[in-house]
MIFI-101888 format. One record per residue (C-alpha): residue number from 1; residue in three letters; x, y, z. Coordinates in nm, 3 decimals, decimal comma, padded with zeros to 5 digits. Layout:
% MIFI-101888
   seq   type      east     north        up
   NUM    Ala         X         Y         Z
...
***
This chain:
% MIFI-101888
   seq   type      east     north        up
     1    Unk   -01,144    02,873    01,775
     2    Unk   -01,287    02,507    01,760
     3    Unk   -01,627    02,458    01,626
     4    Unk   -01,854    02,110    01,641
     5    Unk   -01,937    01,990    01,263
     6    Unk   -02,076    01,726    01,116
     7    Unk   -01,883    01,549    00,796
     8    Unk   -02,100    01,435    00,559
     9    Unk   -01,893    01,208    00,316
    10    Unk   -01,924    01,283   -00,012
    11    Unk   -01,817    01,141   -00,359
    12    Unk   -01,444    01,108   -00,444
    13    Unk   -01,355    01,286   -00,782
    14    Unk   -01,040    01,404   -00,836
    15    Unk   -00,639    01,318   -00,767
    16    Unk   -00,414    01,535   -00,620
    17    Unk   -00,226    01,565   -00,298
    18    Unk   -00,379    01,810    00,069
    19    Unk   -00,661    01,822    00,356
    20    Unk   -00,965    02,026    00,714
    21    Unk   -01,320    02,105    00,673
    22    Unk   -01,484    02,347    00,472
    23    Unk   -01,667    02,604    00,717
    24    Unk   -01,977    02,586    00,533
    25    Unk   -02,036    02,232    00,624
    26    Unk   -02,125    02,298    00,977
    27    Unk   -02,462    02,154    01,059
    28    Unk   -02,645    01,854    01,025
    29    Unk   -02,891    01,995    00,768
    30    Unk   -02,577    02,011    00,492
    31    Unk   -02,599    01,724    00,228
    32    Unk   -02,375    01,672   -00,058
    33    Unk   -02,556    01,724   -00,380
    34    Unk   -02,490    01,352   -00,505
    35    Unk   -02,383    01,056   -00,201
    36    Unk   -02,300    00,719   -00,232
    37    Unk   -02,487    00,415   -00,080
    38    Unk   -02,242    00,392    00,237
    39    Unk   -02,216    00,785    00,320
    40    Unk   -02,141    00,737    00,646
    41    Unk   -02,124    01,061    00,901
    42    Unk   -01,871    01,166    01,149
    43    Unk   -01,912    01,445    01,415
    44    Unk   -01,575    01,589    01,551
    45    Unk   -01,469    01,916    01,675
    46    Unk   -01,294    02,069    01,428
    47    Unk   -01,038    02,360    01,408
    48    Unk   -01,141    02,688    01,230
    49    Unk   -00,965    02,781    01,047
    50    Unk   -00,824    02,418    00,911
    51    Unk   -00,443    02,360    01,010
    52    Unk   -00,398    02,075    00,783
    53    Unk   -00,225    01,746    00,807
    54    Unk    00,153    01,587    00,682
    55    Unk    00,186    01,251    00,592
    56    Unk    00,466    01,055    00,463
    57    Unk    00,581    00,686    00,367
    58    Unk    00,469    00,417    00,137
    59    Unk    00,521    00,464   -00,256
    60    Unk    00,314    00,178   -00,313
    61    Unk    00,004    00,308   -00,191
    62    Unk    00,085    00,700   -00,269
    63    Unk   -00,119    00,645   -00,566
    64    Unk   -00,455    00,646   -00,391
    65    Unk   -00,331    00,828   -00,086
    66    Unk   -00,296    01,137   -00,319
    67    Unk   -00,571    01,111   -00,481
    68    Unk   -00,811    01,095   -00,176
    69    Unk   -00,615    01,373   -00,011
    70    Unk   -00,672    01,603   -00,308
    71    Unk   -01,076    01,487   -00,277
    72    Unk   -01,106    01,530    00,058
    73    Unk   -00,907    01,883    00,074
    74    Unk   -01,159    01,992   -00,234
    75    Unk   -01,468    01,877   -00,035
    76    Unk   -01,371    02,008    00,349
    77    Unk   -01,036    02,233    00,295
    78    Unk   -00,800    02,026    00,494
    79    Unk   -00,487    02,059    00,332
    80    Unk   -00,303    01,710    00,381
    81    Unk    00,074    01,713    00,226
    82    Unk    00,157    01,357    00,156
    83    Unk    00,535    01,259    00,081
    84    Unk    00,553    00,931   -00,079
    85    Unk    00,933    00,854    00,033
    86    Unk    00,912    00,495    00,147
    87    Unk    00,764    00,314    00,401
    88    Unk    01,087    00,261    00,578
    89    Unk    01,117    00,640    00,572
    90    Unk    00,736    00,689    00,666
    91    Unk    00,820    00,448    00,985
    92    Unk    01,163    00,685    01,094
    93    Unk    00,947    01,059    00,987
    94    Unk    00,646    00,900    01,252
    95    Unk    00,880    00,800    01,510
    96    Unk    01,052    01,177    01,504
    97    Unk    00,726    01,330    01,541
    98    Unk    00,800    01,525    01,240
    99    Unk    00,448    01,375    01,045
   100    Unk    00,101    01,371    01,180
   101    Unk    00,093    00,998    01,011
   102    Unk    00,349    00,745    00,835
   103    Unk    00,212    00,505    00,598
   104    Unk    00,372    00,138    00,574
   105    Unk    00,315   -00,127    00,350
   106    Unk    00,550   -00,381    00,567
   107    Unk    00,475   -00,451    00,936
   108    Unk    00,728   -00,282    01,153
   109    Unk    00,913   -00,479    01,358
   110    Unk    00,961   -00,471    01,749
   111    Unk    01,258   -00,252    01,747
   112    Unk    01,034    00,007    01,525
   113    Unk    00,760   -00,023    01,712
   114    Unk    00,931    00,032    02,074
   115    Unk    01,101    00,339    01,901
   116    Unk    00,800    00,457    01,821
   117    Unk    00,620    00,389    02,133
   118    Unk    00,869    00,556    02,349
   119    Unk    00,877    00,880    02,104
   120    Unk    00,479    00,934    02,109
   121    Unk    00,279    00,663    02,300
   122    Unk    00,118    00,370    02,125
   123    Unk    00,121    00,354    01,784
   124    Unk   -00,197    00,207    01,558
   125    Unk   -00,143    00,062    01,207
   126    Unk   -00,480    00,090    01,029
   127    Unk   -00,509   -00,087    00,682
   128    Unk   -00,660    00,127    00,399
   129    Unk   -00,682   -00,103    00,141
   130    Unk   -00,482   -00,405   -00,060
   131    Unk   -00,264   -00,379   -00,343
   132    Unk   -00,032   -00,662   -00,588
   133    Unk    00,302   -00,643   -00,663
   134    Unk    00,289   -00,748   -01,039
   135    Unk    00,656   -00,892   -01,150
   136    Unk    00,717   -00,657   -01,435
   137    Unk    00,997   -00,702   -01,740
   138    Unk    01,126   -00,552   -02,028
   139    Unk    01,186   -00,869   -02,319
   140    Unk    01,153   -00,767   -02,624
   141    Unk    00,922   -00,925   -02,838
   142    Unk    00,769   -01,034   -02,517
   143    Unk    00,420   -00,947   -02,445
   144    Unk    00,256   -00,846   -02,141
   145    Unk    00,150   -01,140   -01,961
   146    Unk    00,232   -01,362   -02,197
   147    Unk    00,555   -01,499   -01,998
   148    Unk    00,516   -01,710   -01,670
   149    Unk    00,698   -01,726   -01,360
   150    Unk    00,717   -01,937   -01,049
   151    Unk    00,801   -01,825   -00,721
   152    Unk    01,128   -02,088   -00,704
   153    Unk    01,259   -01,946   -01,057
   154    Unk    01,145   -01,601   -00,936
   155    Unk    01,353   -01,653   -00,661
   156    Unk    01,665   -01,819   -00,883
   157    Unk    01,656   -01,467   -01,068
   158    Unk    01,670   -01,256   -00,784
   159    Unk    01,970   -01,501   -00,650
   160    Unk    02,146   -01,455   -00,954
   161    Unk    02,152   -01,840   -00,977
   162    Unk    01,978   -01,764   -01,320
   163    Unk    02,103   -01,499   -01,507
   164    Unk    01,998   -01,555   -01,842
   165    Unk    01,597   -01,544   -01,996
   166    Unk    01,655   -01,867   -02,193
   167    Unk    01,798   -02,053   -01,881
   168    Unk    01,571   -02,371   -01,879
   169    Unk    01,358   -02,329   -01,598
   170    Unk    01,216   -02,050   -01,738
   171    Unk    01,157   -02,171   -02,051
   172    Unk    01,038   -02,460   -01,939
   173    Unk    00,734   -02,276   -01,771
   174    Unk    00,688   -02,052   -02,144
   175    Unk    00,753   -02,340   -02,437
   176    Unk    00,587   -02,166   -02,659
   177    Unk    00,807   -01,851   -02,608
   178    Unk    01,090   -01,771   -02,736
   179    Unk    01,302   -01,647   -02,542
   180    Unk    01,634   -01,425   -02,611
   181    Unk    01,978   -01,590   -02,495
   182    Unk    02,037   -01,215   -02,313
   183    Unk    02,114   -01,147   -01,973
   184    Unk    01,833   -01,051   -01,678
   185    Unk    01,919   -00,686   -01,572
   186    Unk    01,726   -00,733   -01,163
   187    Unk    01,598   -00,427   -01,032
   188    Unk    01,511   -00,385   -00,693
   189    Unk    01,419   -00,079   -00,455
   190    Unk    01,737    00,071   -00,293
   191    Unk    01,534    00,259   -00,046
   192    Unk    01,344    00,086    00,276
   193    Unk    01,023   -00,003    00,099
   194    Unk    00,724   -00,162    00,240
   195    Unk    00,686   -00,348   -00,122
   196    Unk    01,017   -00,462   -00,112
   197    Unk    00,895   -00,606    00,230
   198    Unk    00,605   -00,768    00,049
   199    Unk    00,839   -00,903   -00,227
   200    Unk    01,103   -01,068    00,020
   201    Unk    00,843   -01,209    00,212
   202    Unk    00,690   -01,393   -00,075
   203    Unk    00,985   -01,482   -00,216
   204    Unk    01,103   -01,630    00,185
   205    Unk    00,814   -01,866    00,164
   206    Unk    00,896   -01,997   -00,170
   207    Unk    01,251   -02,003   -00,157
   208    Unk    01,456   -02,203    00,169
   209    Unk    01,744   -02,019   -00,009
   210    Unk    01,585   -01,674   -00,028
   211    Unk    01,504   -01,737    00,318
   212    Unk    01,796   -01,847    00,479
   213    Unk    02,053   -01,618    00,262
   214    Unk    01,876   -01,252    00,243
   215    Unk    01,536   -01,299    00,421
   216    Unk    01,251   -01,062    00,395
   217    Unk    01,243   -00,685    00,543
   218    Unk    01,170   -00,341    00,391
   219    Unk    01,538   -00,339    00,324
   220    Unk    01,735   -00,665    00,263
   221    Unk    02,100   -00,748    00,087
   222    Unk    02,027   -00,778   -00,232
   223    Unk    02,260   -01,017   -00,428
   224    Unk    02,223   -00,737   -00,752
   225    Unk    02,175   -00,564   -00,988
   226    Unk    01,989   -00,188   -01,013
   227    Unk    01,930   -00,038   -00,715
   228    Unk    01,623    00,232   -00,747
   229    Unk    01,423    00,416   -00,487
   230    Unk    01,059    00,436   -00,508
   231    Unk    00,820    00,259   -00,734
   232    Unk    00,817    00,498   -00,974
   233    Unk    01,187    00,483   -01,051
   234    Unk    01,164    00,104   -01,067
   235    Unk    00,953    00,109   -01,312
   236    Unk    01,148    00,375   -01,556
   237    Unk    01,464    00,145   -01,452
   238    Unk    01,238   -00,179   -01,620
   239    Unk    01,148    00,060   -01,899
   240    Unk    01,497    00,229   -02,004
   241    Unk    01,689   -00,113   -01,928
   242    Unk    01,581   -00,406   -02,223
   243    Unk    01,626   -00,731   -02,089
   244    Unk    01,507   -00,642   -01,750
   245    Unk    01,267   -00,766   -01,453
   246    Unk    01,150   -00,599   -01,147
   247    Unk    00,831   -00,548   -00,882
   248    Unk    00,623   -00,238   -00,834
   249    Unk    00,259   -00,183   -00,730
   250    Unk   -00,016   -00,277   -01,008
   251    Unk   -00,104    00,106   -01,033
   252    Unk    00,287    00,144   -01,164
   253    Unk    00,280   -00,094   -01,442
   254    Unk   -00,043   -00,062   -01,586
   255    Unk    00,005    00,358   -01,568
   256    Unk    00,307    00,348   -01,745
   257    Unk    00,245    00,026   -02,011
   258    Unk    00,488   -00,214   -01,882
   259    Unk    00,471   -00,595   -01,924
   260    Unk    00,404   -00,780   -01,630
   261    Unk    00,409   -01,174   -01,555
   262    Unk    00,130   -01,451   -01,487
   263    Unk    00,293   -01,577   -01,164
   264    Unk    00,234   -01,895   -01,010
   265    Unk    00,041   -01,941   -00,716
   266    Unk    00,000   -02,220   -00,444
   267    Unk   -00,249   -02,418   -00,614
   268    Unk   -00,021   -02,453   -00,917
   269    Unk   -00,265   -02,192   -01,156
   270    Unk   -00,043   -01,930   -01,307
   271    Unk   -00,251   -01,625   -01,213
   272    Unk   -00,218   -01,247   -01,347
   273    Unk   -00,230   -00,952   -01,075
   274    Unk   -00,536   -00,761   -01,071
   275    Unk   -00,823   -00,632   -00,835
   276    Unk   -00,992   -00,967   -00,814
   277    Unk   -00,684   -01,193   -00,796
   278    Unk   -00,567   -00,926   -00,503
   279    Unk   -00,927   -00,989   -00,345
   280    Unk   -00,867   -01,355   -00,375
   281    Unk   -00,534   -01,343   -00,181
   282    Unk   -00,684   -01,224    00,173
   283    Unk   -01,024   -01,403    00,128
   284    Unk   -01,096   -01,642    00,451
   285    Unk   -00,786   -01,514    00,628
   286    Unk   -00,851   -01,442    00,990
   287    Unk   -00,780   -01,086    01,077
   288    Unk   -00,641   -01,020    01,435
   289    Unk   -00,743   -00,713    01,646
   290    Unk   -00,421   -00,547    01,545
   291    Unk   -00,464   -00,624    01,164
   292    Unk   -00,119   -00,681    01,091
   293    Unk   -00,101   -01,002    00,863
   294    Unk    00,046   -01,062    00,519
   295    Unk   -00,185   -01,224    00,283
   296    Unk    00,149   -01,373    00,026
   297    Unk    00,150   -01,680   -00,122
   298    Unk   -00,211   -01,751   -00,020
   299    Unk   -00,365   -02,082   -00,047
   300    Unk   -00,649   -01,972   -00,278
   301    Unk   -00,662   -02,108   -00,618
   302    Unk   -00,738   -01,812   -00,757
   303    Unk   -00,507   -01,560   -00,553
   304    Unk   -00,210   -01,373   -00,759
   305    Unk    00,054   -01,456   -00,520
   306    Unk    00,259   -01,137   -00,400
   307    Unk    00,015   -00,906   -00,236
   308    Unk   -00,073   -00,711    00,081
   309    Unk   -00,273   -00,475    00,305
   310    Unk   -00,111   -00,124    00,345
   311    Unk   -00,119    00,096    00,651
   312    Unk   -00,173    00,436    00,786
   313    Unk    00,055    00,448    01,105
   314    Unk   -00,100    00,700    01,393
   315    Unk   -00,050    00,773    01,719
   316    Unk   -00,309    00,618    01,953
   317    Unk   -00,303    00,950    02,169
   318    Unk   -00,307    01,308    02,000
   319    Unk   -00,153    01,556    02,175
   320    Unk   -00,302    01,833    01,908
   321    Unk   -00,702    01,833    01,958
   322    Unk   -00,761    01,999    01,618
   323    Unk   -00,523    01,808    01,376
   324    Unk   -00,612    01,433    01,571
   325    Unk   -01,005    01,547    01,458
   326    Unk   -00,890    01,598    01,144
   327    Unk   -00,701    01,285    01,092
   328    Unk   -00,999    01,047    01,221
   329    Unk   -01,239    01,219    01,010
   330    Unk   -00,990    01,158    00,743
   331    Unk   -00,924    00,817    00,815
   332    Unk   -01,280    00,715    00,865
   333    Unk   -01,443    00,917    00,522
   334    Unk   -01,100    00,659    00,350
   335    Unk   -01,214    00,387    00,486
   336    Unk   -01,583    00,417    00,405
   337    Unk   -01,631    00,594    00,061
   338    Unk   -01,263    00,634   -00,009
   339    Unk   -01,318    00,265   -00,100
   340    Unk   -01,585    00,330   -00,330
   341    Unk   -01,316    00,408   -00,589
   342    Unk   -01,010    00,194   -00,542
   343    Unk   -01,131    00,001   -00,839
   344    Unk   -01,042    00,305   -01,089
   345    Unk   -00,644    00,317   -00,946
   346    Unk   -00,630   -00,107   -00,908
   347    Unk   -00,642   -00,130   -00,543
   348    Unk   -00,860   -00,361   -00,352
   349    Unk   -01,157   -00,269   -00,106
   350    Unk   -01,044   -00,393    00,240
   351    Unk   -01,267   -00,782    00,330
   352    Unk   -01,535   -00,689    00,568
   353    Unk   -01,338   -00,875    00,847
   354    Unk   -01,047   -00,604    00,812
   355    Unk   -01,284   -00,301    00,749
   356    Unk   -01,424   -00,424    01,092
   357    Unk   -01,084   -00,402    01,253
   358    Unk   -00,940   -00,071    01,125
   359    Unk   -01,288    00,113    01,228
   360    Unk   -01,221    00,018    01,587
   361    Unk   -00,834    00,129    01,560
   362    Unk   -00,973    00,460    01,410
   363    Unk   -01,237    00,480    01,730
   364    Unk   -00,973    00,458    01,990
   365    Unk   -00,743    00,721    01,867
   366    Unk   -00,788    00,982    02,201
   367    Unk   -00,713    01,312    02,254
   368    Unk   -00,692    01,395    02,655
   369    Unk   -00,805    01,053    02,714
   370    Unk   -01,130    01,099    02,522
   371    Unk   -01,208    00,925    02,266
   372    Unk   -01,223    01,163    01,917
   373    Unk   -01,475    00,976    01,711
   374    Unk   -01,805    00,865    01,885
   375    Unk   -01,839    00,502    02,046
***
């Protein structure tokens, strides 16, 4: 049975992982008992009772994808399941049909995105929000952001062209540290990650030899040493493995304690990640119509260097009325006071510009031709 409702969108307050509408909330006279400044409402038709939503990819953002799916299954009752398995993963799971939406942190590229097409129509990539990749390391004696990096010597390491944490271009970056004559342990994701895609792009437009040697993808040849899929085992390699480095999303580091580096940027200003350096990085950058940019190595003086939007990947036309309602009602209560509390995980409200962008993406998603969400 399919019922018209209104969703009213309410305050986000809790962190866990599902999502459909509460039956309750099914006229325009229902108001949340607290709402934020940009409550924004949505009328859809909406299946009753809720079938729920699956969602899978990007470890990097699964953070704050879990914990709005938890809020919005608490609020309206649509269960969404969200697998955080890697964006590369997220990509293939959307292109078998076997997900309702993927979730990428790296652009897909042309072969992806004609796979997709020809499996399921055209495909969208909406950005949710912004996230750094903080350079994290395990040096004893070696306090969180107390060591700096450049995106050359950054690059060196992950070459294995410098091997050792007193080599001289990194301490000549940190003379006032002292720095143990050990060897670097790298760790890198050994899974197709979307912030591996991030990394290798930074490290492509700081490096001619990064570039020209392994190049940047969600999954690239890395020259050694730990391989380790998904953020969160990245960071436990960093933290079990002393004399190591390695990149996760800021959420990672600061959840589990782990030093991270000052890295620097374009300007020359060595520049920590956080929500306002990650702000810094897209401000003034043109958004196209399709969104897909990366913001690294921006030109910003006060921009940490290796960031990037994320994306929900969805199919332009639904073929199931109920569950494409769902997801656009999802997708637009996210956008609009899921961003209200990105600041408590460390991700970064989308620039107005890009907010813009992914509403319209979110508008045309169809079902029979018709557009879902009103125009």
């Amino acid at each position: 049975m399919l019922q018209t409702k209104k969703l009213l969108v309410l305050p986000l307050v809790a962190i866990v992982a599902s999502g459909a509408f509460l039956s309750a909330c099914n006229s325009s006279t229902t108001t949340p008992t607290t709402q934020p400044t940009n409550t924004q409402s949505v009328y859809a038709t909406m299946p009753n009772p809720p079938v729920g939503l699956t969602g899978a990819g990007s470890t990097f953002a699964a953070p704050l994808y879990t914990s709005w799916a938890a809020t919005f299954a608490s609020q309206y009752g649509v269960q969404i399941n969200y697998q955080a398995v890697g964006s590369g993963t997220g990509i293939a799971y959307i292109t078998a049909l076997t997900v309702d939406f993927g979730a990428s942190d790296g652009i897909m590229t042309s072969a992806q995105i004609n796979a997709a097409q020809t499996a399921g129509g055209p495909i969208l990539a909406i950005p949710m929000t912004m996230g750094a990749v903080p350079i994290i390391y395990n040096i004893p004696g070696v306090a969180s952001g107390a060591l700096k990096l450049s995106g050359p010597v950054l690059a060196g390491i992950y070459l294995k062209t410098i091997t050792k944490w007193n080599d001289p271009a990194i301490t000549a970056l940190n003379p006032s540290l002292t720095l143990p004559a050990t060897n670097i342990t790298v760790v890198h994701r050994s899974d197709s990650s979307g912030t591996s895609n991030i990394f290798t792009t930074y490290l492509s437009q700081v490096s001619s030899t990064w570039a020209s040697q392994i190049g940047a993808g969600n999954s690239v040849n890395w020259p050694g040493d730990l391989g380790a899929s998904g953020s969160a085992a990245v960071a436990a390699a960093v933290q079990q493995n002393s004399g190591s480095i390695g990149y996760v999303e800021l959420t990672y580091a600061l959840q589990n304690n782990i030093g991270f580096a000052q890295m620097q940027n374009s300007s020359g200003n060595f520049i920590a990640p956080s929500i306002a350096s990650t702000s810094a990085a897209a401000d003034g950058v043109s958004i196209p119509a399709s969104t897909l940019i990366m913001i690294t190595n921006s030109s910003n003086a006060q921009a940490y260097p290796i960031c990037g939007f994320t994306w929900i990947l969805a199919y332009q036309n639904q073929t199931n009325q109920g569950k494409g309602a769902e997801l656009v009602n999802f997708l637009w209560w996210a956008l609009h006071n899921g961003s209200a509390y990105e600041n408590s995980l460390n991700y970064a409200p989308l620039p107005q510009t890009a907010l813009a962008a992914a509403e319209t993406l979110v508008k045309s998603i169809t079902y029979n031709g018709q557009p879902i969400l009103p125009q």
